[in-house]
VMD Tcl script that draws the C-alpha trace (Angstrom):
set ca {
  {-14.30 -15.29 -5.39}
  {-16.77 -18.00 -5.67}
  {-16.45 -20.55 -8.02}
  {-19.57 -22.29 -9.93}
  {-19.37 -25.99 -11.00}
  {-16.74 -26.18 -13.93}
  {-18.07 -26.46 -17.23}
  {-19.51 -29.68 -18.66}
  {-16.02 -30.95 -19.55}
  {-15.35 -34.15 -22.42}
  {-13.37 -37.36 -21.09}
  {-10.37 -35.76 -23.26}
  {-9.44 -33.13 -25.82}
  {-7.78 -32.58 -28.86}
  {-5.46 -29.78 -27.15}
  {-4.80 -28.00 -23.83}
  {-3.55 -24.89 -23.57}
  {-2.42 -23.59 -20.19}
  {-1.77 -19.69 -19.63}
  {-4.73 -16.94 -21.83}
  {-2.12 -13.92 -22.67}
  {-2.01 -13.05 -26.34}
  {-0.10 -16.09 -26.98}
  {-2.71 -18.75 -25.27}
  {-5.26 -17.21 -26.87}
  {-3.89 -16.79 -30.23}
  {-3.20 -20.71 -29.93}
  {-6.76 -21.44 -28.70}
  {-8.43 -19.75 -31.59}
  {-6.18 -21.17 -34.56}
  {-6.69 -24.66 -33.42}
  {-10.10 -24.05 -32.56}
  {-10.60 -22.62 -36.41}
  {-9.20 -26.07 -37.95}
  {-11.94 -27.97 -36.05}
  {-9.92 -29.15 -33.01}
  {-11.24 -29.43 -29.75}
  {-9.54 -26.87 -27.23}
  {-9.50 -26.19 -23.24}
  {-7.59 -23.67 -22.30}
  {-6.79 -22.96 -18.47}
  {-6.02 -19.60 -16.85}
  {-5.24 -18.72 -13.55}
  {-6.99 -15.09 -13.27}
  {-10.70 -15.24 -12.47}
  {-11.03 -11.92 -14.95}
  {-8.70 -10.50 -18.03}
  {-5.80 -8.80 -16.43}
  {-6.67 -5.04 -17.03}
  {-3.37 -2.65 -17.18}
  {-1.29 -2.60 -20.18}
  {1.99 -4.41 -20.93}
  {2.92 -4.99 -24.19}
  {2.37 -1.37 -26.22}
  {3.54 -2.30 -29.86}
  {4.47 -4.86 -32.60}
  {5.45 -4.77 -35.71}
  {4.29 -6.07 -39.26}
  {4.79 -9.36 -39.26}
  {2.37 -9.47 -36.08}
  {0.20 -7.33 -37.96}
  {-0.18 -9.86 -40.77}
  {-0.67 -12.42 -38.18}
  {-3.87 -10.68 -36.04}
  {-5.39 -10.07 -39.57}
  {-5.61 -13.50 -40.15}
  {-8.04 -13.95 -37.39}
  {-9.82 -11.06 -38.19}
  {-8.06 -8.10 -35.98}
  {-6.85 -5.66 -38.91}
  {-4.33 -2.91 -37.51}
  {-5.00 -0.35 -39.88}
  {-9.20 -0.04 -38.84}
  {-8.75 -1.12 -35.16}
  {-10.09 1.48 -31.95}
  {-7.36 -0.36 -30.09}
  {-4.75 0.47 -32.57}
  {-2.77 3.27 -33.39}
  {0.41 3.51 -36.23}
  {2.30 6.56 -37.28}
  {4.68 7.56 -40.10}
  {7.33 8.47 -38.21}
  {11.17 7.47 -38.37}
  {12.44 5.67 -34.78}
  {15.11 8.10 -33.29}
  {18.05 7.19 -30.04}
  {18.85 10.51 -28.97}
  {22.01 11.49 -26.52}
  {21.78 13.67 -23.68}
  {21.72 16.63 -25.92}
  {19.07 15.44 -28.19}
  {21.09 14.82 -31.36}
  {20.25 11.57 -33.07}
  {22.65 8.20 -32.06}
  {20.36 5.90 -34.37}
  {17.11 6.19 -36.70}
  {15.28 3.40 -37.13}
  {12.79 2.69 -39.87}
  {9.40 2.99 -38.17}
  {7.65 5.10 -40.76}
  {7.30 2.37 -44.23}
  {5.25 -0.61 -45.02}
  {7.26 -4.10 -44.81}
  {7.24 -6.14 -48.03}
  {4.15 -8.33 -46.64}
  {1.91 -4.97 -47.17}
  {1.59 -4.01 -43.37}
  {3.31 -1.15 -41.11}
  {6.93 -1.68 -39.83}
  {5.13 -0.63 -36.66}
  {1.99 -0.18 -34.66}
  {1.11 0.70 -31.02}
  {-2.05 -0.77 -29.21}
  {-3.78 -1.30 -25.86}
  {-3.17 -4.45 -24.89}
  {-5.82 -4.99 -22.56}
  {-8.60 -4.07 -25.10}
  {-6.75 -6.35 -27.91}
  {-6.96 -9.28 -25.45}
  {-10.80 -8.39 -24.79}
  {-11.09 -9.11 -28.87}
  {-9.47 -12.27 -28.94}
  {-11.01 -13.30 -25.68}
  {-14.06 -12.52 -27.46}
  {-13.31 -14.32 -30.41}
  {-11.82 -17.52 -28.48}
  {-15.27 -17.80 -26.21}
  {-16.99 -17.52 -29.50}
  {-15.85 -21.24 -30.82}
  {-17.95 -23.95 -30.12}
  {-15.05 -26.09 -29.84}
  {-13.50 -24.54 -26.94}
  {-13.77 -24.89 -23.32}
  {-12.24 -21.43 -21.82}
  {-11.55 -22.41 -17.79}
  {-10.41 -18.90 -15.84}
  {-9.72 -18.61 -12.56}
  {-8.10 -22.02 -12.65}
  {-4.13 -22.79 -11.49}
  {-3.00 -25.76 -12.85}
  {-1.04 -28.02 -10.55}
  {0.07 -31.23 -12.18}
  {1.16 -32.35 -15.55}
  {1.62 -36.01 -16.62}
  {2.22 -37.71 -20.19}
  {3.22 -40.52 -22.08}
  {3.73 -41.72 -25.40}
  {-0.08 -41.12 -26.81}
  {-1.52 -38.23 -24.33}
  {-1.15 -35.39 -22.17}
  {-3.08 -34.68 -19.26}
  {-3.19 -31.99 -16.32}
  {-5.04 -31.68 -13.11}
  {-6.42 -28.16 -12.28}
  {-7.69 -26.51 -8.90}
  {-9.62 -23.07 -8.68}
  {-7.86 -20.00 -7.75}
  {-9.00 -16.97 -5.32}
  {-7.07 -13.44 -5.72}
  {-4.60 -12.53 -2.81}
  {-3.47 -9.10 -3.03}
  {-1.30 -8.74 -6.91}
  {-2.18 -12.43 -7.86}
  {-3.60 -15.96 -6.88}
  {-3.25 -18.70 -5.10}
  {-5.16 -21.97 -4.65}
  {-8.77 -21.00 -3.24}
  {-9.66 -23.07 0.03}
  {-11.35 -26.43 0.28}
  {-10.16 -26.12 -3.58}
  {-12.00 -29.17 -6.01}
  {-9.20 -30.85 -8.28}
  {-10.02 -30.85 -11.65}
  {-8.30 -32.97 -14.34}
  {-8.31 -33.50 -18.13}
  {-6.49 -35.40 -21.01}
  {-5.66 -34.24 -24.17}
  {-3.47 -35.24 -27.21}
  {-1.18 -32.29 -27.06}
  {-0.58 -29.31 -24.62}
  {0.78 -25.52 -25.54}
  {2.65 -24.21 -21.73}
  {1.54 -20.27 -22.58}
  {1.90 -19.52 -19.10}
  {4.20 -16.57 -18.34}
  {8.21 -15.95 -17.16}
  {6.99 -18.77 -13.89}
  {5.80 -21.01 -16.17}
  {4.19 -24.05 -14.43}
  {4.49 -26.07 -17.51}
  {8.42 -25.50 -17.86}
  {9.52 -26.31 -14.47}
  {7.10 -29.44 -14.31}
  {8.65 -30.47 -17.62}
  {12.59 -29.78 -15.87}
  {13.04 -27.35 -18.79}
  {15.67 -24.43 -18.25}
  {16.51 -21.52 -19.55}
  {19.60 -19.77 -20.56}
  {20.40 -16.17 -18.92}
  {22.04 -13.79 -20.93}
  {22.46 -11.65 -17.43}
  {21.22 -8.70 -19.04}
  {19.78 -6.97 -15.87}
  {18.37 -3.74 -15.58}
  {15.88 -2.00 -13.21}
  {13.40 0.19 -14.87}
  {10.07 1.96 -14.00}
  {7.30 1.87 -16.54}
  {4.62 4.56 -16.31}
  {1.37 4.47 -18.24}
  {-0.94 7.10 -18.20}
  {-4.21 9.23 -20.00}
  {-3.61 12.03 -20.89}
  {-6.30 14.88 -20.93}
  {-4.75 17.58 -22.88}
  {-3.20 17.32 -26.12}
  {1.07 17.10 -25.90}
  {2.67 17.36 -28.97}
  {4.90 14.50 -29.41}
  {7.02 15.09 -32.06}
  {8.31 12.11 -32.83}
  {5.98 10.12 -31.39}
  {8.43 7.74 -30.05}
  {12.15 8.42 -29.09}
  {14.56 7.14 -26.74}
  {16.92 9.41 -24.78}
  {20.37 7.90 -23.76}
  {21.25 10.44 -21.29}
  {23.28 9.21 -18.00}
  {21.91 11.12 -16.16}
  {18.83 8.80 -16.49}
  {18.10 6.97 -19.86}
  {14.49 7.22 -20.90}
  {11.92 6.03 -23.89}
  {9.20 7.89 -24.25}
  {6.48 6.15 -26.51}
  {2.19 5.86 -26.95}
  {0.58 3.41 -25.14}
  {-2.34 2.72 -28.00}
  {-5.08 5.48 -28.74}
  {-5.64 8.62 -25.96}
  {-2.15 6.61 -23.89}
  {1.02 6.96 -23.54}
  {3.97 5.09 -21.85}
  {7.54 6.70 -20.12}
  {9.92 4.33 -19.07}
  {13.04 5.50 -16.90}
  {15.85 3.57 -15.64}
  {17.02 2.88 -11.99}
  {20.21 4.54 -11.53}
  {22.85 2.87 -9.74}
  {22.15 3.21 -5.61}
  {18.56 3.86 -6.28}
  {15.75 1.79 -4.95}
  {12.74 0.29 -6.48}
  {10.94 1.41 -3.25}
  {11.51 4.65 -4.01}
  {9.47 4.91 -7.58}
  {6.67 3.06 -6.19}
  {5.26 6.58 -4.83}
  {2.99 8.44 -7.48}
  {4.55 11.43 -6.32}
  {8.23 10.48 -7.63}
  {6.52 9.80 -10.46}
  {5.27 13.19 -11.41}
  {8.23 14.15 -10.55}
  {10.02 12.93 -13.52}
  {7.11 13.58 -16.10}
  {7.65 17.05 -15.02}
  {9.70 18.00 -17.86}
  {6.78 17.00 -20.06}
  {4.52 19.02 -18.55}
  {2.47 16.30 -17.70}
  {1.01 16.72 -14.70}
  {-1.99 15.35 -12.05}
  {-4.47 17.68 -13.31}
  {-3.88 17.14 -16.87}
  {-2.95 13.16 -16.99}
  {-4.56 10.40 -14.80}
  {-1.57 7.72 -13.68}
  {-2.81 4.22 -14.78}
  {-0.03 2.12 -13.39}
  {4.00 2.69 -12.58}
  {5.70 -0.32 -11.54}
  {9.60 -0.78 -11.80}
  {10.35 -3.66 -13.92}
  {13.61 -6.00 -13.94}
  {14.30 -6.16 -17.75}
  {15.74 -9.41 -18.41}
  {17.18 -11.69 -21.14}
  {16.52 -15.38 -21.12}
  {15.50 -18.38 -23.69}
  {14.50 -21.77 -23.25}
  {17.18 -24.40 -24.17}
  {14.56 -27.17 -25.05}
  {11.25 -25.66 -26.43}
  {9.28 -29.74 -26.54}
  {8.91 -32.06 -24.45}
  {7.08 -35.15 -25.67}
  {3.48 -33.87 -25.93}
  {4.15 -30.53 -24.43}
  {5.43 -27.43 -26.51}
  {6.39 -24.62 -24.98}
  {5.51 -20.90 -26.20}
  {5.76 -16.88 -25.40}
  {7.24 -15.59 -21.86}
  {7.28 -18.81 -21.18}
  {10.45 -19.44 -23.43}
  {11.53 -16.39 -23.96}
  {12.12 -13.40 -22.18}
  {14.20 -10.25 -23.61}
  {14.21 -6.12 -22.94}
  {11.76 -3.65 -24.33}
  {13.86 -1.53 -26.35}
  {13.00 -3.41 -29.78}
  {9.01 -3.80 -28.56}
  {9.45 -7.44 -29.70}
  {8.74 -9.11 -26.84}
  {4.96 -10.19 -27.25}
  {5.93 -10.21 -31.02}
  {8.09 -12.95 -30.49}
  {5.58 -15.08 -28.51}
  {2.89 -14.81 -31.42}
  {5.45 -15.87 -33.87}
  {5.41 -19.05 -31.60}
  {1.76 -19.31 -32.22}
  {2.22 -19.22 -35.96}
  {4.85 -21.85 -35.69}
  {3.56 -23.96 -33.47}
  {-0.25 -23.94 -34.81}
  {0.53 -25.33 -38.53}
  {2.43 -28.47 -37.05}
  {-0.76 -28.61 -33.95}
  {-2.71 -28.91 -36.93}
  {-0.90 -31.88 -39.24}
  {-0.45 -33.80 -36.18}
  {-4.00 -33.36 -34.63}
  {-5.62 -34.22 -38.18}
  {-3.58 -37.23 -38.39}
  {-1.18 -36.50 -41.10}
  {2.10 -36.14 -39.02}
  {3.85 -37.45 -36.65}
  {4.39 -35.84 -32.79}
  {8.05 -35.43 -33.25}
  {7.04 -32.59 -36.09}
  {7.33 -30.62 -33.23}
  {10.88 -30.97 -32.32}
  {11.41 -28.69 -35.50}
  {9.66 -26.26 -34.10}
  {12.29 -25.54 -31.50}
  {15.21 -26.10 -33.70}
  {13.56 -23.03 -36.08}
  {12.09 -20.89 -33.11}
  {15.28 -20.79 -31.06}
  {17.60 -19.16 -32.84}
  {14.74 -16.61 -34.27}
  {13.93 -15.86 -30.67}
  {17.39 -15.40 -30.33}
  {18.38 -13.08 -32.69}
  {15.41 -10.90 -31.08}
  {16.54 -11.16 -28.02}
  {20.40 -10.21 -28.48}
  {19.07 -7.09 -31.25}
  {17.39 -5.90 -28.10}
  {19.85 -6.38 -25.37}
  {22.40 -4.79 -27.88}
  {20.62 -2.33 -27.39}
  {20.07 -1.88 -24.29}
  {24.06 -2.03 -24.14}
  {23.50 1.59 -25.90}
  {20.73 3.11 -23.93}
  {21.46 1.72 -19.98}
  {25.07 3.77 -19.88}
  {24.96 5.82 -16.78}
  {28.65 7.01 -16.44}
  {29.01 9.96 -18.22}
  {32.49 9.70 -19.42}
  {31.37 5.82 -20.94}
  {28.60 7.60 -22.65}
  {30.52 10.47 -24.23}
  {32.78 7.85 -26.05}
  {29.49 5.91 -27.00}
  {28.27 9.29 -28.62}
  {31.01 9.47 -30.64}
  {31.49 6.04 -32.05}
  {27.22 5.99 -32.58}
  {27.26 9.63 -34.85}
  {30.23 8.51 -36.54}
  {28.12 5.50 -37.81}
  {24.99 7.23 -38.17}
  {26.39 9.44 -40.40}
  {27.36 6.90 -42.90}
  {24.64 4.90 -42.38}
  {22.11 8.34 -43.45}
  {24.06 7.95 -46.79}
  {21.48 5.19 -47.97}
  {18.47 5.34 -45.44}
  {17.22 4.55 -41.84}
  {17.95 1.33 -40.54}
  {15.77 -0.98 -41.17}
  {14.17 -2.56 -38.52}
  {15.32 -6.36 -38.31}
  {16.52 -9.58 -40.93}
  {15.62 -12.48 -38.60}
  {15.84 -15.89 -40.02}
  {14.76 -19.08 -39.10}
  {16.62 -21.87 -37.25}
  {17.47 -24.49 -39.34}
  {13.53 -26.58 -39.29}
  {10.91 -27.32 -42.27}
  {13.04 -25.25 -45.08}
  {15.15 -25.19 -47.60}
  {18.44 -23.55 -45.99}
  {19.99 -23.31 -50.12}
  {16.92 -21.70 -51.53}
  {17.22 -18.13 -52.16}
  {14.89 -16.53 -49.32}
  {14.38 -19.35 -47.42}
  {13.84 -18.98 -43.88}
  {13.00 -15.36 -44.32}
  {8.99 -14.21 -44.00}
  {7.14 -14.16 -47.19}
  {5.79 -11.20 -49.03}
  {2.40 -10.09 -49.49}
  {0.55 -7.67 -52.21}
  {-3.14 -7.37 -53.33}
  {-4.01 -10.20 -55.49}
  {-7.44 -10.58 -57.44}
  {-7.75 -14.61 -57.09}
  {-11.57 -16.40 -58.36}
  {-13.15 -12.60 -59.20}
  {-12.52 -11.42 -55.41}
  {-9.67 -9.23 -54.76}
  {-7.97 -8.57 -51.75}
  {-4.72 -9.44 -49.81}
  {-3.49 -12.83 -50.54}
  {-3.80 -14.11 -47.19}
  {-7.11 -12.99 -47.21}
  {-8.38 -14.16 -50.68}
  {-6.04 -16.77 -51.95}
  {-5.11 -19.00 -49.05}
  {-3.28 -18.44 -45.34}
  {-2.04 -22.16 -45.44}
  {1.08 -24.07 -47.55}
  {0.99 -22.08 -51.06}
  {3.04 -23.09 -54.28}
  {3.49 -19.92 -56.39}
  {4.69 -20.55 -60.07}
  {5.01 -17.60 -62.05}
  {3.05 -17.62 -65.10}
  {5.26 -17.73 -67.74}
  {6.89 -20.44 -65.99}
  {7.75 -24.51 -66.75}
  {4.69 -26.51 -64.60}
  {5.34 -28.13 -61.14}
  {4.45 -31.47 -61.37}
  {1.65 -33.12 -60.37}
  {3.47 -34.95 -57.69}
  {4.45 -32.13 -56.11}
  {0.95 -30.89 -56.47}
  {-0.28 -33.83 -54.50}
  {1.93 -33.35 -52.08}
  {1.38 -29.52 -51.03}
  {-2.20 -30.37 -50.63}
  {-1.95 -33.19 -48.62}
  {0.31 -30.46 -46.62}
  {-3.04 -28.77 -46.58}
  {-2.27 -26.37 -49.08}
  {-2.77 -25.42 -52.87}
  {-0.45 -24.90 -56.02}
  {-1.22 -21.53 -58.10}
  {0.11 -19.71 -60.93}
  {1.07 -15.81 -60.54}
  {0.74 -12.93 -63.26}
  {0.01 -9.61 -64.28}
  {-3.79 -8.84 -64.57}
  {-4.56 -10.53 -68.53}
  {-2.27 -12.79 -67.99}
  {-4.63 -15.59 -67.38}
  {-2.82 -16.82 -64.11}
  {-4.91 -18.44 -61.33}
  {-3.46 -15.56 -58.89}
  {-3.71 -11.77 -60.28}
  {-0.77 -9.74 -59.15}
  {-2.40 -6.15 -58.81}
  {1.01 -4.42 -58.09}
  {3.32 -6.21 -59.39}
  {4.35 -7.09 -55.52}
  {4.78 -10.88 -56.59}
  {6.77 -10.39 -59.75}
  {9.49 -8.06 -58.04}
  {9.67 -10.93 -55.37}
  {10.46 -13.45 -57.97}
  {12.77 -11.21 -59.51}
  {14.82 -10.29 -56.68}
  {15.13 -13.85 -56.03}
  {15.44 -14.68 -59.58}
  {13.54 -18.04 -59.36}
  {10.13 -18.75 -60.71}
  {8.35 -20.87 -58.00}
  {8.14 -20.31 -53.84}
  {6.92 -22.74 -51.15}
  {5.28 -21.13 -48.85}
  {4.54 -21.92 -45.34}
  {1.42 -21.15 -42.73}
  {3.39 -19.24 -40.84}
  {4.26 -17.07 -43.75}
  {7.63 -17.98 -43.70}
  {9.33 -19.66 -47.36}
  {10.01 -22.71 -47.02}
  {11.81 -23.16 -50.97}
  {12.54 -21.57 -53.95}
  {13.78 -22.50 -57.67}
  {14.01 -21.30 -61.25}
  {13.30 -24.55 -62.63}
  {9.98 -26.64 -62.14}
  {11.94 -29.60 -61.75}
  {14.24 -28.58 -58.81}
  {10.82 -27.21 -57.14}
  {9.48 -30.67 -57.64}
  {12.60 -32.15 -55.73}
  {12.96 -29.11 -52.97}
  {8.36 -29.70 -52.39}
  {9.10 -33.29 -51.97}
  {11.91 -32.66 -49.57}
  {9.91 -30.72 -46.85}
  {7.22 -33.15 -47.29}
  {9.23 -35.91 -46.31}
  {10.14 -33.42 -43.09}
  {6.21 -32.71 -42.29}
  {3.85 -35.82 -43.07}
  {3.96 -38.97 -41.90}
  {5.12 -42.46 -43.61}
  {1.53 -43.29 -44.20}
  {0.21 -40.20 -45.82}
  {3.35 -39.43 -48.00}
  {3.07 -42.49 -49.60}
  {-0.71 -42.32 -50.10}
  {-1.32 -41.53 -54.17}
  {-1.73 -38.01 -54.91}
  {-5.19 -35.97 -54.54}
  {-6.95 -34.75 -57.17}
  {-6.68 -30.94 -57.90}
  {-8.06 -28.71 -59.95}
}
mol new
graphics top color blue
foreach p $ca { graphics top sphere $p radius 0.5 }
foreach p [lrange $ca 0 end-1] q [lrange $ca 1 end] { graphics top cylinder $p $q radius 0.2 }
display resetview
């Protein structure tokens, strides 16, 4: 591939983000939004086109939404309500999962998508900004900081059978920014310039992953299931609208070799009936499922985000999920410290909460995996057992639900009630619009007083806007509250908490809660001292309305 002259490129930028997945992207376009500049560097000339990720779940879907993507009206989307099932060899249930209601923020528990047509969206949406420089086909191949920039040298990249490598006679490249996001994969770059390492959970499995069009109608029913048989554990699941995916494990004494010929692989969608001349074979490549997690997410300037810090098995689909929660993280404190409000070492926080969230995501799925990867028969008869024993009592009050995550301890108030959990949503009608509250209220720092409630005071006012966010009262429609509550979603929230204000955060996480308007007042002032700098905390309070 030739290359053309780069772009006309500043002497620096606001931010650099290295590595344009879902995560890169997502970063790009969120700092972009706020006004900062943005160059963002990607190795592949072109989008990669074969799927990878196939799902997420609610919290991801609130999180596309805010940029515009909504899950519910999307081509590349599909959702279905349908209950998760872990069958045994003989197809009776081991687990059943709660994939069929809405999560308290108003969205699906779960969704299923193409990701190469979601990335052609935000790709779309990132090229879009005026702010941003988009560089593909461009490796990066140095990294160098100190204590007020960031800046990396870059060389163009030609394609070389699967991937890239350096392009002859290659031009270096190099720019300097104020902060950099590493988005760039499991081989990060970024990491192993920075001497970051990662913890491995040796959770180590050989699987092939098919992905396919079908061309007649199969009746799924459930859509999505996974088989625990030892004779060769399987997931069967859609692959976004008119796909579907099939995963099967390596056995012991098998080969990858030997599933890299299509013909094996029609050989074990047999059963299926899914055959050549009714299904065309997109890809099949046997995949080493893995678990691993950074141990130091910052360095300095440099954050680190996605596969990059985080790698875990399919069998929750929260792989990608976790790497956009990242973004959400990540892009609030990009923001205070880009504008000038706080300091660089907000971002050590951002480790300290994303760790141990990543975490729990990552042992939920290996735990899993524990379940489903059992090829000795005798092993997974006792498994059976043990699993319909529990099932059985668990049926007595529901599915299980999907996940509790919380975050690491970070910007939060670890004695509120609901802190560290993700916030809920509802339909609000706020200034004569209705809507979500994301949507029509705010998608930044929001203080929510009920009503009926004593005031917040104007201190604490000051101080959530200066956050970059706004204080509003929450009622029933006549109530005369600044924020509507259509449903009633907000008032069963403060009830199940039993307090009567909530700090919310950007990344729609709470950050506090309280009954009383004065211990709000101390809790607000508390994460401020955590997020802005000396300067602006002690500034005098903005006017508000």
């Amino acid at each position: 591939m030739e290359h053309e002259s780069i772009p006309s490129l500043d002497q620096d930028t606001d931010l650099i983000v290295v590595g344009l997945g879902p995560v890169g992207l997502l970063t790009t376009i969120l700092a972009a939004q706020k006004g900062h500049r943005v160059v963002a560097i990607e190795r592949w000339p072109t989008p990669y086109a074969l799927p990878r990720a196939v799902t997420f779940d609610h919290e991801i879907a609130r999180i596309l939404n805010a940029v515009g993507i909504d899950a519910e009206n999307d081509p590349t989307i599909d959702y279905y309500d349908k209950l998760y099932y872990l069958y045994n060899g003989e197809m009776e249930p081991l687990n059943v999962i709660d994939w069929a209601s809405k999560a308290s923020d108003g969205w699906r528990n779960r969704y299923w998508f193409d990701q190469p047509g979601l990335e052609k969206r935000l790709r779309v949406l990132a090229s879009s900004l005026p702010n941003v420089t988009m560089l593909e086909g461009y490796e990066v191949t140095g990294l160098d900081q100190d204590a007020d920039s960031v800046s990396v040298t870059f060389q163009p990249t030609d394609f070389r059978g699967e991937g890239t490598r350096i392009a002859d006679n290659a031009t270096t490249y190099s720019v300097q920014g104020k902060l950099l996001v590493g988005s760039d994969g499991a081989n990060s770059f970024v990491r192993r310039s920075l001497g970051l390492t990662m913890t491995d959970l040796e959770f180590n499995y050989d699987w092939v992953v098919v992905d396919l069009i079908e061309h007649e109608e199969h009746d799924y029913d459930p859509p999505y299931y996974q088989v625990c048989k030892p004779e060769r554990p399987l997931t069967v699941v859609p692959g976004g609208p008119g796909r579907r995916r099939w995963e099967f494990m390596v056995l012991p004494g098998e080969s990858a070799e030997e599933f890299e010929k299509p013909e094996r692989i029609w050989e074990l969608l047999e059963e299926f009936d899914v055959r050549p001349d009714n299904a065309e074979l997109i890809r099949h490549k046997v995949w080493r499922f893995q678990a691993r997690h950074l141990d130091d997410w910052r360095l300095g300037r440099v954050a680190i985000a996605g596969d990059a810090a985080h790698l875990m098995p399919p069998f929750a689909g929260e792989g990608m999920c976790a790497g956009l929660r990242d973004v959400m993280s990540l892009s609030w404190r990009l923001d205070l410290i880009l504008s000038g409000r706080s300091d660089v070492d907000l971002l050590d926080s951002y480790g300290a909460e994303r760790g141990p969230h990543a975490r729990w995501f990552i042992d939920f799925s290996v735990g899993l995996g524990e379940v489903i990867c059992v090829s000795d028969p005798e092993e997974a008869k006792q498994r059976d057992e043990t699993l319909k024993a529990a099932l059985a009592e668990q049926l007595k009050t529901g599915p299980v639900q999907p996940y509790d995550a919380k975050l690491g301890p970070g910007v939060w108030d670890e004695n509120s009630p609901g802190g560290g959990f993700p916030t809920w949503q509802g339909a609000v009608v706020h200034n004569g619009v209705v809507g979500r509250f994301d949507q029509v209220v705010t998608r930044g720092w929001a203080l929510l007083t009920k009503h009926d409630a004593g005031q917040v005071s104007p201190e604490a006012r000051g101080l959530v806007e200066r956050m970059g966010g706004i204080a509003v009262t929450v009622g029933p429609p006549g109530s005369g509250a600044g924020v509507l509550d259509v449903d009633g979603v907000y008032e069963r929230w403060f009830a199940e908490l039993e307090v009567e204000h909530i700090l919310t955060r950007p990344d729609f996480h709470t950050a506090a809660t309280a009954r009383r308007g004065e211990d709000i007042d101390a809790l607000v002032r508390g994460i401020a001292e955590k997020v802005l700098s000396q300067d602006h905390l002690s500034r005098s309070s903005l006017a508000y309305t």
